[in-house]
Structure formats: structure tokens, C-alpha cells
C-alpha positions in Angstrom: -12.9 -41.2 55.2 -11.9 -41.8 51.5 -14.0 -41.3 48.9 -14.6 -45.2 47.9 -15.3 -45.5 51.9 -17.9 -43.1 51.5 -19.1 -44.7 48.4 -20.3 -48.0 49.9 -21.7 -45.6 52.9 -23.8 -43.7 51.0 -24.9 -47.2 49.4 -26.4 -48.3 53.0 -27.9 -44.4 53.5 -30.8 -45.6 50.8 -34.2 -47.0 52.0 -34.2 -50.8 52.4 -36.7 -51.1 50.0 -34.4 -50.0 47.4 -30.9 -52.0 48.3 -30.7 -55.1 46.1 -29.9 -58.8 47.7 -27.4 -61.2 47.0 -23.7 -61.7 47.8 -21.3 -59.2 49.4 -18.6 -57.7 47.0 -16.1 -59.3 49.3 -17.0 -62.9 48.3 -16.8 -61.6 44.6 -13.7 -62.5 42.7 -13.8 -59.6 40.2 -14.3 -57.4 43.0 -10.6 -56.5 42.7 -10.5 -55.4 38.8 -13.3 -52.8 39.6 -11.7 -51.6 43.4 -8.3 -51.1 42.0 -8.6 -49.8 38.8 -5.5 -51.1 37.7 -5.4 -50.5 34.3 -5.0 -53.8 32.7 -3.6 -53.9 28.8 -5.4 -56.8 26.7 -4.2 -57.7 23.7 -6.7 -59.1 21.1 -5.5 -61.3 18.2 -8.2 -62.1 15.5 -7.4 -64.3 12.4 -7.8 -62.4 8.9 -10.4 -64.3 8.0 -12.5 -63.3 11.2 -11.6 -59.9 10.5 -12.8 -59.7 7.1 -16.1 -61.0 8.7 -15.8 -58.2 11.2 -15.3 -55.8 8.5 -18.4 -57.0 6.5 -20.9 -56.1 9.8 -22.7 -52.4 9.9 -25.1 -51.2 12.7 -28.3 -50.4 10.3 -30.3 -48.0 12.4 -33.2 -49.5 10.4 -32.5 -53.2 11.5 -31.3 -52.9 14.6 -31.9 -56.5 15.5 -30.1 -58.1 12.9 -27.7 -60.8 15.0 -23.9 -59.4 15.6 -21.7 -61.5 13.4 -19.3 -63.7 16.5 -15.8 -64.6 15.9 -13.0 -66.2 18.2 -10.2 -64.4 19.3 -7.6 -65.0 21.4 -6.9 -62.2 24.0 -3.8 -61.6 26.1 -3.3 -59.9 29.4 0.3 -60.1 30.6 1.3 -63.3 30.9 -2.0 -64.7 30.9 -3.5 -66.0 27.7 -7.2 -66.6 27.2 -8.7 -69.1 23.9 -11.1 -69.3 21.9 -13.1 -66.0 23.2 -15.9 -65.4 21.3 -16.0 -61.5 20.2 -18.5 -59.4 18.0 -18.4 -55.4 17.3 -21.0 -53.9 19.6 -22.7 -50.3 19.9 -25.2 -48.2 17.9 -26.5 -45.4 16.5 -23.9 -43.2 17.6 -21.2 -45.5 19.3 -20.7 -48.0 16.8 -17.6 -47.9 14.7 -15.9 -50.4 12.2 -13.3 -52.8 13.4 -10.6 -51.3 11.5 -11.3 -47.8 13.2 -11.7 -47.9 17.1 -14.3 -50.6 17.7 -16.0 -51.3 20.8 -16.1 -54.9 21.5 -18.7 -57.7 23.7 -16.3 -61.0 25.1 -17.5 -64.0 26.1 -14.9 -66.0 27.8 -17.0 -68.9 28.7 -19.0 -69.2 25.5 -16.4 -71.7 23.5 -14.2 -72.1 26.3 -16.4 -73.8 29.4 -15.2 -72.9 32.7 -12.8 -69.6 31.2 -13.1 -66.7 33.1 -11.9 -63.2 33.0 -11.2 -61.9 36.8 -13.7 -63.9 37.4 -15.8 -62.7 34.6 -17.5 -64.5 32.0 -18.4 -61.9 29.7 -17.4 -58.0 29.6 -18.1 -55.3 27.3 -15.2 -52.8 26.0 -16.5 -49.3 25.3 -15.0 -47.2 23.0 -16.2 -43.9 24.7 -16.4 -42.6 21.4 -19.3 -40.3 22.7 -17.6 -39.2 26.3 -13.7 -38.1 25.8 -13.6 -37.9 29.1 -13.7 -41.5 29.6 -15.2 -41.0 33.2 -19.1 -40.7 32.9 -19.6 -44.3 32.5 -17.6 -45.4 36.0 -18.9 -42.2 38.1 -22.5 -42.8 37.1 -22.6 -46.1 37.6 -20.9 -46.2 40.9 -23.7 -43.4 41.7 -26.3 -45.8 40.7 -25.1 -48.8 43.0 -24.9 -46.0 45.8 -28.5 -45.5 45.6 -29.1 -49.1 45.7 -29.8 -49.8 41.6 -28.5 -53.0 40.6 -26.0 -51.9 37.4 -22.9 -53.5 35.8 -19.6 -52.2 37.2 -17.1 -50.2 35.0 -13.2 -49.7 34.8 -10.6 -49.0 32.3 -8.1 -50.8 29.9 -6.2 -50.2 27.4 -6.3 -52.1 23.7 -4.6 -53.4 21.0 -6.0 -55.4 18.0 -3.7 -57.7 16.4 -0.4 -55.7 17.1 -2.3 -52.1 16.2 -3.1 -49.7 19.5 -6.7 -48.3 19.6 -5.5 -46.6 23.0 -7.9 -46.2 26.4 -11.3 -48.1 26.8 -14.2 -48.3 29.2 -14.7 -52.2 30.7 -18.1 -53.2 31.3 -19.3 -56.1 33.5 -21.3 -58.1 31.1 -25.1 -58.4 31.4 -25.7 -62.3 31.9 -26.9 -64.4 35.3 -23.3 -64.1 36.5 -24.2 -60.5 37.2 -27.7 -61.0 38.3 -26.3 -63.2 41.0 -24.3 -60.7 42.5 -27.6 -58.8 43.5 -30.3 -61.2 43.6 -31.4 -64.2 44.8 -33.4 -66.2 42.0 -32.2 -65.2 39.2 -34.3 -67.9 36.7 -36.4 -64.6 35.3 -36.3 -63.1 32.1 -33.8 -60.0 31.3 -35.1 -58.2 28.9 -33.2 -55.8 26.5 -35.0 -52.3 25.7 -33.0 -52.3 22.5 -32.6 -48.9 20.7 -35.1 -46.6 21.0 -37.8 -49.2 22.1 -40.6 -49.2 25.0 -42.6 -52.3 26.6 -45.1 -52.3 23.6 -42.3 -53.7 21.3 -40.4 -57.2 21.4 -37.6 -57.1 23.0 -34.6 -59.4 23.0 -33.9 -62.0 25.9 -30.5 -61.7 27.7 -30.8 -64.6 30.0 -33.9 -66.5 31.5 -35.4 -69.5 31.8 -38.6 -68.9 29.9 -37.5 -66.2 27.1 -40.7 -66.7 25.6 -42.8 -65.5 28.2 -43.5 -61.8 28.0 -46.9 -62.2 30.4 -45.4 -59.4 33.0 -44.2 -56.9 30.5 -48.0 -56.4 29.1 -49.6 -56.8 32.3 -47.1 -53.9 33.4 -47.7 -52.1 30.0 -51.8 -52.9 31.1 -51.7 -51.3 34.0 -49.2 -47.9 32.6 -52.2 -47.7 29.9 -55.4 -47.8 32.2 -57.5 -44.4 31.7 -58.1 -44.8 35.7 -55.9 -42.5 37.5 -57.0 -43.2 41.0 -55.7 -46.6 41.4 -52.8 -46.7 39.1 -49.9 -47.1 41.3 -51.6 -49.8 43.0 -52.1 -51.4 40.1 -48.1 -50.7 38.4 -47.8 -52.3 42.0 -48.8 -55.3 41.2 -46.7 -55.9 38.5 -43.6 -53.6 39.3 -40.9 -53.3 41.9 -42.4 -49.7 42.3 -40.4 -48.2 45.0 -36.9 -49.5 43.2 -38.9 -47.8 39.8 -38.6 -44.3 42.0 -35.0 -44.6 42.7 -34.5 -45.9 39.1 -36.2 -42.9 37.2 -35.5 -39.8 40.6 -31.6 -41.4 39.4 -31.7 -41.3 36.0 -33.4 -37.9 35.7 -31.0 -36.4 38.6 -28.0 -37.4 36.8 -29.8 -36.3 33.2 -29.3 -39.5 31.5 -30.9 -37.9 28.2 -30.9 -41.3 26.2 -32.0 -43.7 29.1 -35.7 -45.2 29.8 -36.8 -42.4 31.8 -36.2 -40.0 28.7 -35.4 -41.6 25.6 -36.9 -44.9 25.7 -33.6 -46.1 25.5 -30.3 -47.8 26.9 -32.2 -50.1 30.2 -32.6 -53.7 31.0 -36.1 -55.0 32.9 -35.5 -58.0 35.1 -38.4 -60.2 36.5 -37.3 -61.2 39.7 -39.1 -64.1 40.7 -38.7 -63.8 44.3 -41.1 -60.8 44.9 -42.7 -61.6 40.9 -41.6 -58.1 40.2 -40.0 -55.6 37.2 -36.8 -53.8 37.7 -35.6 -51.2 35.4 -31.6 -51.4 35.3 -30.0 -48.6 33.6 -27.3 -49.0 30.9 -25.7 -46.7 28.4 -24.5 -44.4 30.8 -21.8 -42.1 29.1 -23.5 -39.0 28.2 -24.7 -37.6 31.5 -24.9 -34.5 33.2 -26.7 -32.8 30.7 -24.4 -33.4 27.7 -24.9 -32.9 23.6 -29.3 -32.9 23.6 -29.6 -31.1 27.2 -28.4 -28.8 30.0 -27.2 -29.4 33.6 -30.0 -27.3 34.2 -32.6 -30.1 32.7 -35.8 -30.0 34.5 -36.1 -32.6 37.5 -39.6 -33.5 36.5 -39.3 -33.0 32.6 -41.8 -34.8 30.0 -41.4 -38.0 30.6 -41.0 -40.3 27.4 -40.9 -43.8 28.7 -44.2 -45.3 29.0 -43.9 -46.3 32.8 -42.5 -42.9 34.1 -45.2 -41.0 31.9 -47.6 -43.3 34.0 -46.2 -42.8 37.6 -45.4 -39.5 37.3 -49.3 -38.5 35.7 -50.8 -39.3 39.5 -50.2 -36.8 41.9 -49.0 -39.6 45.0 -46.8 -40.6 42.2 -45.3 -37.5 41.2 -45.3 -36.7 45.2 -43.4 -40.1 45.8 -40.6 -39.4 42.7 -40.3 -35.8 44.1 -39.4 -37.1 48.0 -37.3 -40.1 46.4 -34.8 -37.7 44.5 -35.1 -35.4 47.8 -33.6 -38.3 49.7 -31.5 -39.3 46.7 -30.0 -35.9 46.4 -29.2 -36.0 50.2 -27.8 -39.0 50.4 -25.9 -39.8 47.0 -25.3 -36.5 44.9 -22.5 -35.5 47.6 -20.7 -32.8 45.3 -17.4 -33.1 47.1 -17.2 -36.9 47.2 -18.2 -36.9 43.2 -15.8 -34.2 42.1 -12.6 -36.1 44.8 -13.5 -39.2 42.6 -13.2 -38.4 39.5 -9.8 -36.7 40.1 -8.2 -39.9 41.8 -9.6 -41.6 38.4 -8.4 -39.6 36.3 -5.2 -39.8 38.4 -4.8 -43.0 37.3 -5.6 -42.2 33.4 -2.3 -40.4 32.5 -0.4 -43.4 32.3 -2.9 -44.6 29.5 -1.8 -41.7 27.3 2.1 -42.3 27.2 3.5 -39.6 25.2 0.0 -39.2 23.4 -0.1 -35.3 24.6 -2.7 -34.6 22.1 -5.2 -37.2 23.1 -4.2 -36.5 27.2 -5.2 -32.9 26.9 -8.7 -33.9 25.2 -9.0 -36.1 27.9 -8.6 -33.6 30.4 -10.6 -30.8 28.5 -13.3 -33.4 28.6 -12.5 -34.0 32.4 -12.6 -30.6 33.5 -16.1 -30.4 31.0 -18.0 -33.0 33.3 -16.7 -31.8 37.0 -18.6 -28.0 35.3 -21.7 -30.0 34.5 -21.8 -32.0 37.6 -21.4 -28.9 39.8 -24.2 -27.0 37.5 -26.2 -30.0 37.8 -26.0 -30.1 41.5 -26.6 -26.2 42.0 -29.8 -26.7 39.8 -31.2 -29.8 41.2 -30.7 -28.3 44.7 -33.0 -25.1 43.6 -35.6 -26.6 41.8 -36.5 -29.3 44.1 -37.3 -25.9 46.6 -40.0 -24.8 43.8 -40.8 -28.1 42.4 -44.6 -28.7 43.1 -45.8 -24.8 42.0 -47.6 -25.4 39.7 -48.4 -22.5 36.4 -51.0 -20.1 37.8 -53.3 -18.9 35.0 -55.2 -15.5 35.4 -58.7 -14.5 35.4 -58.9 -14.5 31.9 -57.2 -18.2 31.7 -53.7 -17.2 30.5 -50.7 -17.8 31.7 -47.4 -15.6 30.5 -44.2 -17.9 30.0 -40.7 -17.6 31.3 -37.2 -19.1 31.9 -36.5 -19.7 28.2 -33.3 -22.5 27.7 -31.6 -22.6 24.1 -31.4 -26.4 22.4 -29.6 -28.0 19.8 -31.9 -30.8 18.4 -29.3 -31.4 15.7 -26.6 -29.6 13.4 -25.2 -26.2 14.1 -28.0 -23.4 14.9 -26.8 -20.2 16.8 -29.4 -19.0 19.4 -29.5 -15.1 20.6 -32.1 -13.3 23.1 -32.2 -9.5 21.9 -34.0 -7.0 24.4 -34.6 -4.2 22.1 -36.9 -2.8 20.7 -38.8 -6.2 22.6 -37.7 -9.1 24.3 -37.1 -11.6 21.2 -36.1 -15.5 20.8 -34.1 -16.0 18.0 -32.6 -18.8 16.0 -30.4 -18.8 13.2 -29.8 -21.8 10.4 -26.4 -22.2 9.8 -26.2 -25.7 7.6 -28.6 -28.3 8.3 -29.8 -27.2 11.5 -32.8 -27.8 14.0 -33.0 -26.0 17.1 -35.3 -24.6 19.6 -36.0 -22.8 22.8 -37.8 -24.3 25.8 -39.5 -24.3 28.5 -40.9 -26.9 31.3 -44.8 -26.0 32.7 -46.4 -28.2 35.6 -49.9 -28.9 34.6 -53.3 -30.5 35.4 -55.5 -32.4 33.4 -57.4 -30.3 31.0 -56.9 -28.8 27.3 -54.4 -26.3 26.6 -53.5 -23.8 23.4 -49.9 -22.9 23.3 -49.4 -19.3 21.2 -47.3 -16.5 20.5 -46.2 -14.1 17.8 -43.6 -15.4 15.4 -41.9 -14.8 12.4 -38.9 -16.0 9.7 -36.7 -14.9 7.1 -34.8 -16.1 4.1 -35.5 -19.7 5.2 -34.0 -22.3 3.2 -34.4 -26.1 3.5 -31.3 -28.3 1.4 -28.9 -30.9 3.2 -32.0 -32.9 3.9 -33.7 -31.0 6.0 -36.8 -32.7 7.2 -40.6 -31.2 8.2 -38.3 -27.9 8.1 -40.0 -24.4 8.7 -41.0 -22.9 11.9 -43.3 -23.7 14.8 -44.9 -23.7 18.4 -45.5 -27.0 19.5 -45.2 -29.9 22.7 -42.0 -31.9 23.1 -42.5 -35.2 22.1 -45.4 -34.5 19.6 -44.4 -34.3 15.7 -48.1 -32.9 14.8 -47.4 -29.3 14.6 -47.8 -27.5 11.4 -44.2 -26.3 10.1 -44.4 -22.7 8.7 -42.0 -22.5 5.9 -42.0 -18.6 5.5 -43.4 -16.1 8.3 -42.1 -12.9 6.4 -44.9 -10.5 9.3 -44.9 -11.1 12.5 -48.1 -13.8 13.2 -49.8 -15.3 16.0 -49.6 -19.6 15.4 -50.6 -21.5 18.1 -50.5 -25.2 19.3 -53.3 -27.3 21.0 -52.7 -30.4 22.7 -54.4 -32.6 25.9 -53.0 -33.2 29.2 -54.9 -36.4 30.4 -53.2 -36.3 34.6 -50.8 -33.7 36.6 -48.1 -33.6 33.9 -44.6 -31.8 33.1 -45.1 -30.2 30.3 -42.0 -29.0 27.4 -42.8 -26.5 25.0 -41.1 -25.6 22.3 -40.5 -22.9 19.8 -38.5 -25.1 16.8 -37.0 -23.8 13.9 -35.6 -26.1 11.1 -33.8 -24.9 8.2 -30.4 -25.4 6.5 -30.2 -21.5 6.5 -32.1 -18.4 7.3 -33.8 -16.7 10.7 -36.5 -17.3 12.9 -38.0 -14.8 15.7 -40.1 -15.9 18.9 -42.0 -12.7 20.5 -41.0 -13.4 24.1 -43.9 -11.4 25.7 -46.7 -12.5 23.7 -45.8 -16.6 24.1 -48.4 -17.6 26.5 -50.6 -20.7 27.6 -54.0 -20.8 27.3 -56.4 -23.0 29.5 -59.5 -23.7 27.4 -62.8 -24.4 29.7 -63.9 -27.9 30.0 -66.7 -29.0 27.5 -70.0 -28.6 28.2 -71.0 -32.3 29.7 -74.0 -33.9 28.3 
């Protein structure tokens, strides 16, 4: 069996429940641009006028919202010639670029031009992979998503030219419209909502397509029922509201394939359609090039890690949902994350890569350096999954005297260029050192219940210094995800500083001993960092 064979196998291996509707890719006249991977060349002419526009539009991280300036471009594929296509620069905080360095690019073939299509396309996106050198973590992921039965824009490759100049290998993108809902649904009138960057339900989000874009009625009655204090009947209620057992696939997916800046974690890079034939919410995942545990994590990222997205946080709090996510991935990780099949694919697609490089040898070996990068990360990633699913529901076991002593300690780099060491003698110490504007920390992932908690140990600094804008710099103990932690700016003994926080249902918890400096050292006391269970308040 080849390894696309055993792709649309392992698509019919997933629960029912979980395999989207609509047309088979046979009937599907793009099917053929995504199955083949032929490596079309397009050729994008824009007038100098247009370009100056182009040249005038920034991403402002600040005003993220702010409308993409559109201009028409004529683009040319062979011998076939497409008009009037409207194009604007796409990306964000760290894909976009400016159109006269390596752009990425949203078409719209049908926009000023009724009835144009592209393969059968209406509207694609061009990525510039500017954040994945590899060029392969968008197409693998995604094809892994569609085998576990999430609905998700197919990806391929091309290569580009803007008006006569090369800008070399790209990532195409089925485009997120009803063209593409179609393809896996059967009413597609609903809203599709855009999370935007960085944003979660509580926020206005933008309207891709929909027949009623005003209407955000099932977005706060799902954000309702994520919020309720009630933990007993929560999933019944998210049931209500959301496709829940599509939600498990969704988040078990994105959290087995670390997709660091998706919903799950980041509150980032998803879609959330209202179907209108079961009057659910499906998550869709988008953004999909740094995976595996890339840049902010580790192949070895915990499979039920502090959730950030408002909807995971609230599954995952109740133990039948946290029972329910675990099983899902189990089944998941059976049935899709089939290491062989993974790795086999990504050589046959990279295979077909060379070609884009010509006599480029520079750019071909970064490629393949980047290649050989994400086969080591999928592999670790598979190892770890596989051996923490056997431990997953043990939760931390506190002693009589209500402490708990903490172990498997993972460096981070939250930003810059800190250096991490772990020195044994004269005692087992943490440490982090400020090289240049640098935040960093070392982590670890705790299961816990409901209760308060004080997280402590002994810590200390030197020579800290806080230039190159540096931000809250200084040292601390403290919960990822919470920014309340008093910052020590000079530690010059060894002290004891602790953190308290609140765990409201059965929760993965991250802690985190952060240091932020531009230069200078910090020290974690290994043996003395601990977790403290404080006994419930006296009841009234």
C-alpha cells in the first residue's frame, strides 16, 4: 500500500462521529492540484501603481484588523492566463513580510472576474514559509488533520515570480470561503468565523462567509456554557452548543501534533463554523507550519498541558472530559500518528522539492537541514506521546505533611538567546543565563485537583541587568499563563519566594521558574522546588 493509499485509510479508521459530510474528492476538480503535487510555476504581474500601494501596507500588531489593502493582478500559469485577480499581502506577527521582500499572498480569482477559477479554485492563499524552511509542516499536518476526520484547507507547493523577479518555493493553500465548506458539509449558510491573532470567543471576530455575519448568538452561548462555575454538567451543556466529540479530535490533534500557536494553546490561528445542520460549532485549525514542537516548545510537550483557549480549558477542567480527550488521542495516536507512513511521506514530498531549487544549492541544503529537523521532531514526538499516554492520569501525590517534591525539569526559550545548564554539584541546580535580551525558563507539567496551591523553592541571581527593552525583567516562580508574579530583580543569597494560585477543576498545571534579563545569572535550587497543598478554608 502507498503511503497516500494509507492516508485516505487511516481517514475512514476515525469514529463516525468525527468524519465530515459532503462530496467525495473524486467529484472535486482541484482534487488533482493537491494529489499530484505537481509543482505549478505562477507568474504574478502587478502594475507600479498597485505595487506602490502594496508597498504602503504594514501588519501593525496593535491593529491587527485594519482591512488588507486589494489590488488586481494578472497571474500566469503556463499557458494559461488568469485577469483581473484580486491580491492583497497576507500574514502576521511573524509571517508577514513586505512585497518587495518575499511576500505571502491571498488570490481571489472569482472576486472581479465572475466565473474564474483556479484548478477549480476560487480563492488560494500562498505562504511564504518564512517560519518553516522546511516547507513541509504545513502539507504533512494538514493531511494528518483530514485523516482524523477534521475538516482543513488542503496544501501543496509552487513556485513564484512577481513581475519578472523570483521569490523561489511557496506553500499553496485552499482558500477559506463556502467553496471549501462545501467540500465537507452539507449546509453551509452558517457563519465562519475568524479567531484572528491571538483572540478567543469573548472578542469580535471577523466573518469569512455566512449568511447572517451579524449574528454571533452561538459563540456567547458556547462562551456561556465554557464560563459556568458548575462543573457537573458542563459538557452537557458545551453539548448543546458545540460539535463536542469533533472538539476532542480537534484539540487530542492539535496538542498531539504540538501546534504551539493554535486554539488549543495560543488562542490562535483556527476558524469556528456553525453548521446549521446539527446547529453546532466546529473548530477548524489553520496556521499549521510550526509543529512538532518547534521555536516556543519540545517534541516532548505535555499531551495534556495548560490549556489556553477558553473551550479546551473548559472541557479538559471535568474529569469525563479530560477522560474523553485522553481516549480520543489514544485512538488518534493509533490510528493516524503511523510513524512510518509520516516519515515515507515526507520523503516522497520532498522528492518532488529539488526541482524547486535549480542550481540554488544554498537554499536546497537549508531545505533539507530543515527536512531532516522535522522527521527528528516527529519521531521524538511520537516516542513521547506513546510514553506519556501510559502515565497520563497519575496524578501528583502529596505527602503527609501536604508537599509534593517536583521533577522532570524541560529548558525553554520564551524569547532572545538565554543558555540553560543543570549542574549536580555541590546540589542539583537550575540555571539560566542572560545573554542579550533574553527570557527563559524551566518547566514543569503537574496534574491537579481543585484546591489552592503555593509553588516555592530556593532561588537566587547575579549581576542581573535589564537594557534592550527588557520587560517585568528579574527572576521568579510562578504558573504559566499568569503574569501576576512578583519579579525579583536582584537575589544576591539564596531565598525561598513562592507563588500562590487557585485551581477551580482537575487541571494541567505548568510551572515555571523564569528569568528575564539582558545579562546576568539566575539559580533554581532543584531539591527544595516543591508544591504545597494548602487545606481548604474553614466553611462557615
Amino acid at each position: 500500500m502507498n503511503v497516500r493509499s494509507l492516508i485516505i485509510l487511516l481517514a475512514c479508521l476515525v469514529t463516525p462521529s468525527a468524519r465530515p459530510a459532503g462530496k467525495p474528492a473524486g467529484e472535486d476538480p482541484s482534487h488533482a492540484l493537491f494529489a499530484e503535487h505537481a509543482l505549478p510555476h505562477l507568474q504574478i504581474e502587478i502594475s507600479p501603481r498597485d505595487l506602490n500601494f502594496l508597498r504602503q501596507y504594514e501588519w501593525d500588531r496593535s491593529e491587527p484588523d485594519l482591512p488588507r489593502t486589494n489590488v488586481l493582478a494578472t497571474v500566469r500559469e503556463g499557458s494559461i492566463t488568469y485577469t483581473n485577480v484580486t491580491l492583497h499581502l497576507k500574514g502576521a506577527a511573524g509571517s508577514f513580510r513586505p512585497v518587495d521582500e518575499k511576500p505571502a499572498f491571498t488570490l481571489s480569482f472569482d472576486k472581479a472576474a465572475e466565473g474564474q477559477r483556479f484548478h477549480g479554485l476560487q480563492k488560494i492563499s500562498l505562504n511564504n514559509s518564512v517560519q518553516d524552511a522546511s516547507y513541509l509542516s504545513e502539507i504533512i499536518s494538514r493531511e494528518l488533520f483530514l485523516a482524523a476526520g477534521v475538516p482543513c484547507p488542503r496544501a501543496t507547493h509552487a513556485t513564484v515570480e512577481l513581475n519578472g523577479r523570483p521569490l523561489g518555493l511557496y506553500v499553496l493553500v485552499e482558500g477559506w470561503n463556502k467553496q471549501f465548506l462545501k467540500r465537507h458539509f452539507q449546509n453551509v449558510q452558517g457563519n465562519l468565523w475568524d479567531g484572528g491573532f491571538a483572540r478567543d470567543l469573548t472578542a469580535p471576530l471577523q466573518v469569512n462567509s455566512g449568511d447572517h455575519p451579524a449574528d454571533r448568538a452561538p459563540l456567547d452561548a458556547l462562551v456561556r456554557a465554557a464560563t459556568g462555575t458548575e462543573l457537573t454538567d458542563r459538557l452537557d451543556r458545551l453539548g448543546q452548543v458545540l460539535d463536542l466529540d469533533r472538539f476532542l479530535t480537534f484539540a487530542a490533534m492539535e496538542v498531539m501534533l504540538v501546534h504551539w500557536d493554535g486554539y488549543t494553546l495560543n488562542r490562535n490561528n483556527y476558524r469556528i463554523f456553525h453548521d446549521l445542520s446539527s446547529n453546532k460549532l466546529i473548530f477548524l485549525p489553520h496556521g499549521l507550519d510550526q509543529m512538532f514542537g518547534v521555536w516556543r516548545t519540545r517534541p516532548e510537550h505535555p499531551i495534556t498541558p495548560q490549556m489556553r483557549g477558553l473551550v479546551a480549558k473548559a472541557v479538559l477542567q471535568t474529569t469525563e472530559g479530560r477522560r474523553r480527550y485522553l481516549d480520543r488521542m489514544s485512538l488518534l495516536f493509533s490510528n493516524v500518528f503511523h510513524l512510518e507512513a509520516i516519515t515515507n511521506r515526507i520523503e516522497q514530498l520532498n522528492a518532488g522539492l529539488r526541482p524547486a531549487f535549480g542550481t540554488n544549492r544554498l537554499e536546497a541544503r537549508r531545505q533539507e537541514r530543515a527536512a531532516t529537523y522535522l522527521v527528528d521532531r516527529i519521531v521524538r514526538r511520537e516516542h513521547s506521546v506513546r510514553e506519556q499516554l501510559a502515565a497520563a492520569n497519575t496524578p501528583l501525590a502529596f505527602g503527609p505533611d501536604s508537599a509534593a517534591p517536583l521533577t522532570d525539569w524541560g529548558s525553554k526559550t520564551d524569547a532572545g538567546n538565554p543558555s540553560f545548564d543543570r549542574m549536580r554539584v555541590p546540589a542539583d541546580t537550575l540555571q539560566i543565563t542572560a545573554q542579550g535580551r533574553s527570557y527563559g525558563s524551566w518547566r514543569t507539567s503537574v496534574l491537579l485537583g481543585p484546591g489552592q496551591y503555593r509553588f516555592e523553592g530556593r532561588v537566587k541571581s547575579k549581576d542581573l541587568e535589564f537594557k534592550d527593552g527588557v520587560q517585568r525583567g528579574g527572576v521568579t516562580l510562578r504558573v504559566s499563563g499568569e503574569r501576576q508574579a512578583t519579579m525579583q530583580s536582584s537575589v544576591a543569597q539564596w531565598r525561598i519566594i513562592g507563588y500562590d494560585f487557585t485551581v477551580r477543576g482537575l487541571e494541567d498545571v505548568e510551572l515555571v521558574c523564569e528569568l528575564r534579563a539582558s545579562s546576568g545569572w539566575a539559580w533554581f535550587d532543584a531539591g527544595s522546588l516543591r508544591l504545597l497543598r494548602k487545606p481548604p478554608a474553614p466553611s462557615k
